[in-house]
N, C-alpha and C positions, 0 to 999 in steps of 0.2 A: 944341245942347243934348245930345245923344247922347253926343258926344263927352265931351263935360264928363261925364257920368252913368259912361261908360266911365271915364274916368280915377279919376273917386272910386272906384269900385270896385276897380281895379288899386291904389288909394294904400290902399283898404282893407285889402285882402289883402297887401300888403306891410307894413304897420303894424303887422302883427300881431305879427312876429320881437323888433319893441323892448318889447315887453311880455313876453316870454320870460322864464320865472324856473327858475331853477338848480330840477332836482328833484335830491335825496336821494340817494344810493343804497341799496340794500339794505340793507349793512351798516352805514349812520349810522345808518337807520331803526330795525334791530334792537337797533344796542348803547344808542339811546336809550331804547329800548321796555326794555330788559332792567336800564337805571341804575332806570327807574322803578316797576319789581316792587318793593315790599318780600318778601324772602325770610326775612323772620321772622317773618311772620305768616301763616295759611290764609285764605281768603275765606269758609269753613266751616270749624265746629269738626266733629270725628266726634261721634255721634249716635246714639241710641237712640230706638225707639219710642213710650216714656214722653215723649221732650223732642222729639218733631218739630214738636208745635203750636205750640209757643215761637217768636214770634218775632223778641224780640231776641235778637240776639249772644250778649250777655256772658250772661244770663240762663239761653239754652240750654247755653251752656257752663258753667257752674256746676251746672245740672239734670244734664249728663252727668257732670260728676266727681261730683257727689255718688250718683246713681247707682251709678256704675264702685267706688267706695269703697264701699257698701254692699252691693252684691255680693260684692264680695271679701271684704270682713269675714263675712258669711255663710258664704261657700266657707270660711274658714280657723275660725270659732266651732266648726265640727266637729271641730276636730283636735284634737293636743294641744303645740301650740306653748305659748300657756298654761299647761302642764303642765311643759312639760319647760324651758320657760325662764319662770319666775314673773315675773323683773325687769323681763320685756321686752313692752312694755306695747302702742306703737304702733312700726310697719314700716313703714319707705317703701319702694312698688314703683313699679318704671321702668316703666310702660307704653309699649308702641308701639305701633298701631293699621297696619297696612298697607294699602296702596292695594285691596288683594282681600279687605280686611275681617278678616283673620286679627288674632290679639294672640299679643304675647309679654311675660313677666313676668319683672321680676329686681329683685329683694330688693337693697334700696343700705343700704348698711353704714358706721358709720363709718370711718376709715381705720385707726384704732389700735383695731379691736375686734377683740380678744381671748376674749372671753366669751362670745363665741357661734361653734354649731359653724354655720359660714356653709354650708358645702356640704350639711350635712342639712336647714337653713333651705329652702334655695333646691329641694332636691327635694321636699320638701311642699308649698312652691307650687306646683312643675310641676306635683305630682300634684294638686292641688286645686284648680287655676283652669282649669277645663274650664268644658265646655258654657256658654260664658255665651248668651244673647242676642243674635240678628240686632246687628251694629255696622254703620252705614253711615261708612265711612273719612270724614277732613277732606276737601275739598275747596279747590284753587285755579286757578282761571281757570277751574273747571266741572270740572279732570280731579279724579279721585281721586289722595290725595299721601299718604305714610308721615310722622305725627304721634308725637312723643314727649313723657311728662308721669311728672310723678313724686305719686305718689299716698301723704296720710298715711294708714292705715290703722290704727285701734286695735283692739288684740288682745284687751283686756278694759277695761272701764270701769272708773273709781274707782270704790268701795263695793259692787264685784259680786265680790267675790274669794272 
């Protein structure tokens, strides 16, 4: 009976190899992992203190652009953009939000404009979109990532002129 008891155990431990399954290597593993990232979208949107209690998605992120445009429109109702170009009603600005929370701003124009002096545009932004508000960057997979958005921005409303 020993013996028998010995042998299953020798049949067991040998038994084990036909159960053996191919692992992965590294590099399958990764380029699988990396087909499966969408890289077109954040896992967080960037973020302002007004929208951190939000918490859906999309919700926050509509809280932030509406935010992020009424700021600006503040920052620029001081100037005289309005002034010196009457026609020009709403601006789109390029936001990009950087992973260290910084932003940078740039006035998109159409391609055939003419009618506006675009380099004095663009310096009255620089000079006038300061100081904003602590920004907490997008986020994906937890790190902080560099987020780009194009914001409309109206420079004066109908019937305020």
């Amino acid at each position: 009976m020993k013996q028998f008891f010995l042998f299953l155990i020798i049949l067991f431990f040998n038994s084990c190899q036909y159960f053996e399954k191919q692992v992965p290597s590294e590099k399958e593993l990764l380029q699988k992992e990396l087909k499966s990232i969408n890289w077109k979208e954040v896992d967080e949107y960037p973020s302002v203190a007004n929208c951190e209690k939000i918490a859906d998605k999309k919700q926050r992120q509509q809280c932030f652009f509406e935010v992020m445009a009424q700021l600006i429109q503040e920052k620029l109702d001081i100037d005289t953009l309005s002034i010196l170009y009457p026609e020009l009603d709403t601006i789109e600005v390029k936001v990009t939000v950087f992973p260290n929370a910084t932003m940078k701003f740039e006035p998109q124009f159409p391609k055939d404009s003419v009618a506006y002096d675009t380099i004095k545009i663009d310096s009255i932004l620089h000079a006038r979109l300061v100081d904003f508000p602590k920004i907490n960057p997008a986020l994906k997979r937890g790190l902080p990532v560099k987020t780009q958005f194009i914001l409309p921005v109206i420079l004066k409303e109908k019937g305020k002129e």
